[in-house]
MILUMDREN-126537 format. One record per atom (N, C-alpha, C): residue number from 1; x, z, y. Coordinates in Angstrom, 3 decimals. Layout:
<nodes>
<node resi="NUM" east="X" up="Z" north="Y"/>
...
</nodes>
This chain:
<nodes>
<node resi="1" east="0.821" up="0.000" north="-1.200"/>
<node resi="1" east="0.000" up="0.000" north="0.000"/>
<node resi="1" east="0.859" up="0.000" north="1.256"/>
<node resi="2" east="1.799" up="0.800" north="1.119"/>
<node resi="2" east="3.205" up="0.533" north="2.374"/>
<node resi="2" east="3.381" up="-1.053" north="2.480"/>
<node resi="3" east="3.675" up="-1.630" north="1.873"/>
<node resi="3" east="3.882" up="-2.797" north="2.266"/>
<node resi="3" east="3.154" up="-3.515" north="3.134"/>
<node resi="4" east="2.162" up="-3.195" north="2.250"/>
<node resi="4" east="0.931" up="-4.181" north="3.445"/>
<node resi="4" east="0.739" up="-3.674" north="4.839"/>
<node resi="5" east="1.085" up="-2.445" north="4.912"/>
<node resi="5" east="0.267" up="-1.707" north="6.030"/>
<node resi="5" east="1.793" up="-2.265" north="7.359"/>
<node resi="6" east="2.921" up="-1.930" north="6.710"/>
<node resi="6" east="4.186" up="-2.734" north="7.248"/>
<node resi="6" east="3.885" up="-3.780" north="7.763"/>
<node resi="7" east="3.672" up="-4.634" north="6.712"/>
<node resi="7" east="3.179" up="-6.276" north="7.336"/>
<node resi="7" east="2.455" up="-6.590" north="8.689"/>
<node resi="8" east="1.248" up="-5.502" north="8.278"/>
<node resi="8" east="0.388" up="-6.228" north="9.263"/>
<node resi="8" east="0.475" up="-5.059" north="10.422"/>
<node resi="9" east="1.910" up="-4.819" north="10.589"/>
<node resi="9" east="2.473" up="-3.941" north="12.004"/>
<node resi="9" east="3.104" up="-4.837" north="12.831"/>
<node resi="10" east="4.193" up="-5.819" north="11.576"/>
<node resi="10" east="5.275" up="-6.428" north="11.639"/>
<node resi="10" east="4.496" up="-8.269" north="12.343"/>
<node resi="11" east="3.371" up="-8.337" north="11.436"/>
<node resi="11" east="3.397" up="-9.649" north="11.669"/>
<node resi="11" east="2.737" up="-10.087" north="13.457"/>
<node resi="12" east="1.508" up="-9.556" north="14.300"/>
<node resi="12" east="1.639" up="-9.600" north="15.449"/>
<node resi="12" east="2.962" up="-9.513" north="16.493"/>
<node resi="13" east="3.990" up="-8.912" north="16.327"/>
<node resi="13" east="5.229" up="-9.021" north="16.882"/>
<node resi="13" east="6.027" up="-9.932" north="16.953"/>
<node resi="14" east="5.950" up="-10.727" north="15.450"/>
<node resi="14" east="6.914" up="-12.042" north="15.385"/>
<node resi="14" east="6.351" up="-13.124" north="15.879"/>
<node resi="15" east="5.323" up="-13.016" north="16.880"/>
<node resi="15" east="4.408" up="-13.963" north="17.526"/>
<node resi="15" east="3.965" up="-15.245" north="17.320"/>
<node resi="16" east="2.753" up="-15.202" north="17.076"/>
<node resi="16" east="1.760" up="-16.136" north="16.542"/>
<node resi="16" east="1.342" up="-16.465" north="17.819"/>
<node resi="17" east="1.522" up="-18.043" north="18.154"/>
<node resi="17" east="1.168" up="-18.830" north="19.419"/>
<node resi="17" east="0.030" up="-19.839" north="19.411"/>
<node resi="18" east="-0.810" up="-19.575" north="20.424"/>
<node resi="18" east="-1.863" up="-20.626" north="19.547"/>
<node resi="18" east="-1.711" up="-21.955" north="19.836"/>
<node resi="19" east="-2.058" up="-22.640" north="18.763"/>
<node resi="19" east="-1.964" up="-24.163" north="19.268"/>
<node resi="19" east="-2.601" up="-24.436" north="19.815"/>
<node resi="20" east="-1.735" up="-26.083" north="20.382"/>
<node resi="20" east="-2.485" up="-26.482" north="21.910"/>
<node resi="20" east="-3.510" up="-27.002" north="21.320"/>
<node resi="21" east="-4.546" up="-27.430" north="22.634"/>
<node resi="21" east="-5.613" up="-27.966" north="22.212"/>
<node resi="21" east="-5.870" up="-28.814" north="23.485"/>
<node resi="22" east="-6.433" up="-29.935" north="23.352"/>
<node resi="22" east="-6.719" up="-30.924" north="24.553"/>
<node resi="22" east="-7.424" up="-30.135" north="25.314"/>
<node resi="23" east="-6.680" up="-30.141" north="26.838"/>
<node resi="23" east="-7.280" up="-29.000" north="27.775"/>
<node resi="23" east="-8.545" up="-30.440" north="28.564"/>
<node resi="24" east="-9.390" up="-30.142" north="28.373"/>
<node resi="24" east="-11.028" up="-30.928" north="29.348"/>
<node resi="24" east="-11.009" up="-30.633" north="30.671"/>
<node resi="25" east="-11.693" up="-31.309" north="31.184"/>
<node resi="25" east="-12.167" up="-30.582" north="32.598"/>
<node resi="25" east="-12.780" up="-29.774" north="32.597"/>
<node resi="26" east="-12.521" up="-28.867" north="34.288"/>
<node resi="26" east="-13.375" up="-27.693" north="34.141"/>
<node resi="26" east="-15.092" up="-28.374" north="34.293"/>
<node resi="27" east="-15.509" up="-29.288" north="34.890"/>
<node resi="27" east="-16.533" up="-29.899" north="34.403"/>
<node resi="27" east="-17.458" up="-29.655" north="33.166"/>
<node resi="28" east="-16.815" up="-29.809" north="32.622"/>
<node resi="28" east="-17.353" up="-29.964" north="30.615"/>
<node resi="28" east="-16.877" up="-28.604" north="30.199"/>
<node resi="29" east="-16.087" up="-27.501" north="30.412"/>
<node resi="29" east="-15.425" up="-26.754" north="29.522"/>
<node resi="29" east="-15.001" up="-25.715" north="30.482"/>
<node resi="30" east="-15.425" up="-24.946" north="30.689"/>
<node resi="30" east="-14.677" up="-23.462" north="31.203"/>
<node resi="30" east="-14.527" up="-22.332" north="30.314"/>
<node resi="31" east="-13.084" up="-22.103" north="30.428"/>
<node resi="31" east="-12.547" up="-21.048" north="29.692"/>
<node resi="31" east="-11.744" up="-19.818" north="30.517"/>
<node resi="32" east="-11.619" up="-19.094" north="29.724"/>
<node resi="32" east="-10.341" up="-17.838" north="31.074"/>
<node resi="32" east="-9.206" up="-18.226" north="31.421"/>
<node resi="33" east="-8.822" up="-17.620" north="32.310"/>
<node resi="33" east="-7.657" up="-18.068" north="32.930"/>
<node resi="33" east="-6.428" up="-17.516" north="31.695"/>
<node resi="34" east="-6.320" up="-16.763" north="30.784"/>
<node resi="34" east="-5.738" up="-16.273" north="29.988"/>
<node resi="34" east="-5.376" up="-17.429" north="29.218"/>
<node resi="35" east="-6.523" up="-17.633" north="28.820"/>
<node resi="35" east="-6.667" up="-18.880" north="27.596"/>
<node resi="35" east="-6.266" up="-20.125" north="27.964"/>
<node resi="36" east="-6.115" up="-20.538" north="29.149"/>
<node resi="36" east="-5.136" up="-21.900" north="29.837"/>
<node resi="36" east="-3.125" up="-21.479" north="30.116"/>
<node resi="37" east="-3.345" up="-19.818" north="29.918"/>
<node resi="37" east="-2.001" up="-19.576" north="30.403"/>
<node resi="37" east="-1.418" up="-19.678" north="28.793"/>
<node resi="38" east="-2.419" up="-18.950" north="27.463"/>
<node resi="38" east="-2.077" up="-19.357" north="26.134"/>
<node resi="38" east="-1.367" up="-21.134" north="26.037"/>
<node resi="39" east="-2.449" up="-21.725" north="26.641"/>
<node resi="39" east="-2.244" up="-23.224" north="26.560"/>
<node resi="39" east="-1.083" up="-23.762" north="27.109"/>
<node resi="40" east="-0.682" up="-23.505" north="28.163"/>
<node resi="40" east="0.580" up="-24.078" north="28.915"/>
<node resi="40" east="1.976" up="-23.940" north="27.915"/>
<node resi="41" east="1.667" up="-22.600" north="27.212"/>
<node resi="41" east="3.396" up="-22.225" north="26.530"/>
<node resi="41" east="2.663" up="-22.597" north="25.723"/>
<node resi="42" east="1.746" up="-23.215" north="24.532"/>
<node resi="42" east="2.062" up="-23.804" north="23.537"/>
<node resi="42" east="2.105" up="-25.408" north="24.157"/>
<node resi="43" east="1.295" up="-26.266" north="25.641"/>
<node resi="43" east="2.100" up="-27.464" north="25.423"/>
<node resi="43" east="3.589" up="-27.379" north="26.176"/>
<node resi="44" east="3.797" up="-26.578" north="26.568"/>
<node resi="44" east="5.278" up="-26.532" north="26.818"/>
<node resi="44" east="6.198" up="-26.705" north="25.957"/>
<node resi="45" east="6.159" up="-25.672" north="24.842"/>
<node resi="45" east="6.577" up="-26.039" north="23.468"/>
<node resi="45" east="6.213" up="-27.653" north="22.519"/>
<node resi="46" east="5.245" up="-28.393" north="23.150"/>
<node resi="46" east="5.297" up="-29.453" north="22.305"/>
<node resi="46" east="5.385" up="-30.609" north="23.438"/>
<node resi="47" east="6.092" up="-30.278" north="24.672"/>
<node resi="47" east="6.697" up="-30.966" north="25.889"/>
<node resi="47" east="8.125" up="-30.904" north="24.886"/>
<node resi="48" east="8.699" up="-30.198" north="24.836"/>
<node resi="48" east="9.982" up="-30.167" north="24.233"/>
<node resi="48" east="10.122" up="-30.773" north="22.934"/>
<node resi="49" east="9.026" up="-30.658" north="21.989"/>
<node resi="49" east="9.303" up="-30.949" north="20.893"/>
<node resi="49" east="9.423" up="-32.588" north="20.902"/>
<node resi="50" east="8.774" up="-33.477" north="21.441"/>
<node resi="50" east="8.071" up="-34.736" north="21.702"/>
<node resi="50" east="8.154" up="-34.936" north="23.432"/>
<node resi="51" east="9.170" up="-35.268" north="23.841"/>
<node resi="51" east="9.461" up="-35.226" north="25.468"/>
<node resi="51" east="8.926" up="-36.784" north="26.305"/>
<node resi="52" east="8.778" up="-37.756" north="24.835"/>
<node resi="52" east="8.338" up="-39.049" north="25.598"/>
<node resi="52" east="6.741" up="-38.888" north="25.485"/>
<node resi="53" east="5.762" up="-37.718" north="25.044"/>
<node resi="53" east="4.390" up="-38.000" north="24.814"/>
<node resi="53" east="3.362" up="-37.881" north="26.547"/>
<node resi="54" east="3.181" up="-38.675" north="27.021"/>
<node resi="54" east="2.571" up="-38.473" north="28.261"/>
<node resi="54" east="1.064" up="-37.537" north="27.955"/>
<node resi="55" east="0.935" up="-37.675" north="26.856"/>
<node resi="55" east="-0.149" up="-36.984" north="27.014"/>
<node resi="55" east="0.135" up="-34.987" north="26.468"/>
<node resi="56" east="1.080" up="-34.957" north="26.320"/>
<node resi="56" east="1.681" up="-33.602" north="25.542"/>
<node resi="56" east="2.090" up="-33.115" north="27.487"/>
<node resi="57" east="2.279" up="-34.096" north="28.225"/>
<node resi="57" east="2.493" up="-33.446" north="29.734"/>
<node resi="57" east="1.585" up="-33.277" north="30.478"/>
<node resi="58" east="0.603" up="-34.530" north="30.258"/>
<node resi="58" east="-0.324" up="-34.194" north="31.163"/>
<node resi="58" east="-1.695" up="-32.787" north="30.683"/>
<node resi="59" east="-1.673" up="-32.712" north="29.103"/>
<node resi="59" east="-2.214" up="-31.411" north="28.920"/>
<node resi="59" east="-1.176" up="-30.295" north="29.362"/>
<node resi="60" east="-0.291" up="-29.793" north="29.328"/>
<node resi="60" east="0.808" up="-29.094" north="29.711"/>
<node resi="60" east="0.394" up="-28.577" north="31.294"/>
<node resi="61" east="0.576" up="-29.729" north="32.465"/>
<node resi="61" east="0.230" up="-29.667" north="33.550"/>
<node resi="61" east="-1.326" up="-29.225" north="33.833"/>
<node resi="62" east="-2.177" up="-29.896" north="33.292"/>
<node resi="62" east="-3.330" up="-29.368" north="33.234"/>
<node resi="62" east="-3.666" up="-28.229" north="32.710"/>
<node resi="63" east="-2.993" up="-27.510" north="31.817"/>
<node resi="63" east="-3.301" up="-25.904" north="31.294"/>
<node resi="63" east="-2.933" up="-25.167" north="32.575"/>
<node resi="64" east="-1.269" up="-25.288" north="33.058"/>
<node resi="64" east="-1.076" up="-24.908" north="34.120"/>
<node resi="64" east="-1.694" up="-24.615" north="35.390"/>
<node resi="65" east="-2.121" up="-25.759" north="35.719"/>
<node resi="65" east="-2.441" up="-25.866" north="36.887"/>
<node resi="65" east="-4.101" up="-24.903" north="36.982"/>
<node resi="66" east="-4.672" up="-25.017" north="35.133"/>
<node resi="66" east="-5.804" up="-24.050" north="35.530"/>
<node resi="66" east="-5.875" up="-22.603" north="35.064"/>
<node resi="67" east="-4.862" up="-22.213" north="34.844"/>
<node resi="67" east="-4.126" up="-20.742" north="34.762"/>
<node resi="67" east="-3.772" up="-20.411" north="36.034"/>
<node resi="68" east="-3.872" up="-21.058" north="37.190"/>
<node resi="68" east="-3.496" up="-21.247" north="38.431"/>
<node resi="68" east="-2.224" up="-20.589" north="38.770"/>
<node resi="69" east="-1.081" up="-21.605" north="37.709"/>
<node resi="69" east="0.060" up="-20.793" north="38.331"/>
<node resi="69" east="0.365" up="-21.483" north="39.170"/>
<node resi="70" east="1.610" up="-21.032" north="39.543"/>
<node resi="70" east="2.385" up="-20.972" north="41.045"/>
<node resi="70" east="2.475" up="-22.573" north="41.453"/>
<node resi="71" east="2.747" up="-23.159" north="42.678"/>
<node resi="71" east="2.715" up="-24.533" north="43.240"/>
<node resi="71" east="3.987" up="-25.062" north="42.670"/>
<node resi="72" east="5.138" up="-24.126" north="42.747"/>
<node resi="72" east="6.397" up="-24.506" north="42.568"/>
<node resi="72" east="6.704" up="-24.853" north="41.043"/>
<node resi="73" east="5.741" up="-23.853" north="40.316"/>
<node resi="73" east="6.018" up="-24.737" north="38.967"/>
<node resi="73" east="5.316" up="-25.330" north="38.845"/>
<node resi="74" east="4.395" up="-25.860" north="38.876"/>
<node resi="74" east="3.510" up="-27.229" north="39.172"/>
<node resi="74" east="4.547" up="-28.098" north="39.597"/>
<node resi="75" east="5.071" up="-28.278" north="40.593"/>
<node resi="75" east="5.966" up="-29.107" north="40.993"/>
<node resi="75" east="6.786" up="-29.606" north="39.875"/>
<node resi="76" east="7.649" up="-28.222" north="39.427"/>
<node resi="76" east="8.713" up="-28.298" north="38.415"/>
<node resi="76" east="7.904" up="-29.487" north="37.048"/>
<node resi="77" east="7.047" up="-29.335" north="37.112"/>
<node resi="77" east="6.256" up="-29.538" north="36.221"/>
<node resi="77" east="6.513" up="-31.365" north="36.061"/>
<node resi="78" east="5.687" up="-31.734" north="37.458"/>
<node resi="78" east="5.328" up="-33.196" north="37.988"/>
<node resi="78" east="7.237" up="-33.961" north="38.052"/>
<node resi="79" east="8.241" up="-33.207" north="38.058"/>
<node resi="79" east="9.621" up="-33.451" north="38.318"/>
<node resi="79" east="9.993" up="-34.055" north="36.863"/>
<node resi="80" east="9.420" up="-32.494" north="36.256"/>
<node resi="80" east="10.309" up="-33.491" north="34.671"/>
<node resi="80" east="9.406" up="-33.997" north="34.033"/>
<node resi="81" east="8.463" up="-34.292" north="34.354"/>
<node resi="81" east="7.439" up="-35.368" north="33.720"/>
<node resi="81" east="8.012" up="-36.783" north="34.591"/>
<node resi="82" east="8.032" up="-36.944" north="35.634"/>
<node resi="82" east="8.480" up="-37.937" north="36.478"/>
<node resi="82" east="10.026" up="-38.433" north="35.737"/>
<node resi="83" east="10.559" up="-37.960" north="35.245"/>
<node resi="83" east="11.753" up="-38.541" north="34.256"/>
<node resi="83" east="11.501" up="-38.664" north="32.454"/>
<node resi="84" east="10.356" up="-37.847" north="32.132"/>
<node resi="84" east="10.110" up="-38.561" north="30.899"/>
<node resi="84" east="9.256" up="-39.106" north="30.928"/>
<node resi="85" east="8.862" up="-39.083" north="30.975"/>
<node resi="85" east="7.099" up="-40.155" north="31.179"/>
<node resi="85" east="7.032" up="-41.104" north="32.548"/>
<node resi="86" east="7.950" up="-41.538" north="33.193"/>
<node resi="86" east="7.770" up="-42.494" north="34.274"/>
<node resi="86" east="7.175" up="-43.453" north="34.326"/>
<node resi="87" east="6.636" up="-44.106" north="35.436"/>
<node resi="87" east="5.179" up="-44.971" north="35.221"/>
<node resi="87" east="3.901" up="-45.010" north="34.378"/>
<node resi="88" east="3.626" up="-43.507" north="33.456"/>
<node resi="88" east="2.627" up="-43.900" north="32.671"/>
<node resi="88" east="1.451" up="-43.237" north="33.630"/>
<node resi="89" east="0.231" up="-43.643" north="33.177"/>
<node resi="89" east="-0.982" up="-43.992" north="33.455"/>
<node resi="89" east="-0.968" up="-41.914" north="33.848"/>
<node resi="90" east="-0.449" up="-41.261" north="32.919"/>
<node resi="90" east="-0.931" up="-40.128" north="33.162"/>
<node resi="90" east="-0.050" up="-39.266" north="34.156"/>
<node resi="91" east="1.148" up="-39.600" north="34.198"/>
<node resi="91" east="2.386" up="-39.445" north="35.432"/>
<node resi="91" east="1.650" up="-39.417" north="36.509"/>
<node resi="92" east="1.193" up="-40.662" north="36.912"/>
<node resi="92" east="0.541" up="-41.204" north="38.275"/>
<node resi="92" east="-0.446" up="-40.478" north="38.064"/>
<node resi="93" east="-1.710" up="-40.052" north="37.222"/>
<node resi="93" east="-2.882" up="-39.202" north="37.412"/>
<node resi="93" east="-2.199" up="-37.497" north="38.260"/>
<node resi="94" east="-1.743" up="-37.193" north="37.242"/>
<node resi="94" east="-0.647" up="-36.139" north="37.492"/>
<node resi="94" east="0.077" up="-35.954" north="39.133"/>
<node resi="95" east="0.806" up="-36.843" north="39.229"/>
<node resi="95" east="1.538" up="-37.061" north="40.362"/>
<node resi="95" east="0.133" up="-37.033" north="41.389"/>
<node resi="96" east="-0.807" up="-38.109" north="41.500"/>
<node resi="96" east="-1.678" up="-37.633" north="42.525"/>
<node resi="96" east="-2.671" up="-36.230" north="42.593"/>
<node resi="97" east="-2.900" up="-35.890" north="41.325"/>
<node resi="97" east="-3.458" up="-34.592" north="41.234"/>
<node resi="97" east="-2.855" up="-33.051" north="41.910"/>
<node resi="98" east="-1.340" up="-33.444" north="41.782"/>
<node resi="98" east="-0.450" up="-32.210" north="42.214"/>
<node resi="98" east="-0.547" up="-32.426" north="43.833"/>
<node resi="99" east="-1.283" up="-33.473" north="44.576"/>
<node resi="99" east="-0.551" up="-33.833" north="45.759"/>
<node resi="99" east="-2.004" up="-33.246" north="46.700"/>
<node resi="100" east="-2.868" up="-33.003" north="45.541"/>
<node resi="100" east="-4.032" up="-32.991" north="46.326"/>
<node resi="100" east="-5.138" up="-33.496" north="46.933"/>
<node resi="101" east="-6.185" up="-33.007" north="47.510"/>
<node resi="101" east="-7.138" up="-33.538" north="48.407"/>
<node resi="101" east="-6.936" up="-34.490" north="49.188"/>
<node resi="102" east="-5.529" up="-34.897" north="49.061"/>
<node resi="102" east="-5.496" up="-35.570" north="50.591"/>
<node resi="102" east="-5.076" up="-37.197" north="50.540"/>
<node resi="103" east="-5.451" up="-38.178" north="51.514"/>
<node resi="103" east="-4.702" up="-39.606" north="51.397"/>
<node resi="103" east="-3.535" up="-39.396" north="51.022"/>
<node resi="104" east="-2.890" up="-39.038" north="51.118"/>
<node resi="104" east="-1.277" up="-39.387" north="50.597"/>
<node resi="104" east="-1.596" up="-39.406" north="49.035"/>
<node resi="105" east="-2.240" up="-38.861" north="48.455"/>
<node resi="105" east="-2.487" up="-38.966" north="47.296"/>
<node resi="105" east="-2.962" up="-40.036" north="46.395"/>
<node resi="106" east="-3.469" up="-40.647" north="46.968"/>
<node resi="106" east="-4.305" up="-42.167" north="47.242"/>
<node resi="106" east="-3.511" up="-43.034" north="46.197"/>
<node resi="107" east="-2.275" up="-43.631" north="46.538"/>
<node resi="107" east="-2.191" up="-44.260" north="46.475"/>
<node resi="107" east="-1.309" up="-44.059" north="45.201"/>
<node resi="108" east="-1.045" up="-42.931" north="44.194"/>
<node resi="108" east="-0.485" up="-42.055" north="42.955"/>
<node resi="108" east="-2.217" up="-42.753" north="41.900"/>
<node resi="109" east="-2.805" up="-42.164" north="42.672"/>
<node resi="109" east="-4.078" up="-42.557" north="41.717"/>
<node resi="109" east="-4.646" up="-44.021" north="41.531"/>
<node resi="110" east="-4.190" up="-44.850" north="42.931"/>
<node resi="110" east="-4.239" up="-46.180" north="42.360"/>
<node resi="110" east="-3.529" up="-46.539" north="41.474"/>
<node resi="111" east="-2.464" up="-46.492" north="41.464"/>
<node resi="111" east="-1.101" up="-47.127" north="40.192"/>
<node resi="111" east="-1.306" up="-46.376" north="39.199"/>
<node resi="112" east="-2.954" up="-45.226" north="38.916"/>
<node resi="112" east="-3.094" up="-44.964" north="37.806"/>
<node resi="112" east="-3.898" up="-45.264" north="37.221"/>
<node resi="113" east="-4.757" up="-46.625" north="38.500"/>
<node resi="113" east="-5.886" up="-46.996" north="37.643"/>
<node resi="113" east="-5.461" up="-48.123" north="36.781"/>
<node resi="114" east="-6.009" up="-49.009" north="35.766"/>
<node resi="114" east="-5.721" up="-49.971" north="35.325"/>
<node resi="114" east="-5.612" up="-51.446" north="35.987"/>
</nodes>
């Protein structure tokens, strides 16, 4: 019975991460802010694993951005996506999304339409 009771002391500690999951809009899908900050470090972890997948960044950025962390890693974010994923469809979504409400943004989201 020690054993088991060990185990299941031992096994929450060696951390169990949940997998990512295609983050939606808040539109269709609201969840806690917890549960997008879960999301970011597991697609962070599969940003690294798979560094050319545009879509492993743009969920990544999107967990982020609705965990509402900080601007600067957002940035950090849109930087090294902008060197692995350059010119894709979701870069440019990305890239104008980080830029905001505003015209300057404009023209990130055209070169992301088709």
């Amino acid at each position: 019975m020690k054993p088991y009771l060990l185990l299941l002391l031992v096994l929450p500690s060696i951390g169990w991460s949940a997998p990512p999951e295609k983050i939606l809009p808040k539109t269709l899908v609201l969840k806690p802010v917890a549960w997008y900050s879960q999301q970011a470090k597991a697609w962070h972890e599969e940003t690294n694993r798979d560094n050319r997948n545009a879509q492993n960044w743009f969920n990544y950025y999107a967990a982020s951005y609705f965990s509402m962390d900080t601007q600067v890693h957002l940035d950090q974010v849109v930087q090294s996506m902008s060197r692995a994923v350059p010119n894709s469809y979701e870069w440019w979504l990305v890239k104008g999304w980080n830029s905001g409400y505003q015209l300057d943004a404009l023209p990130f989201l055209e070169k992301a339409m088709p």
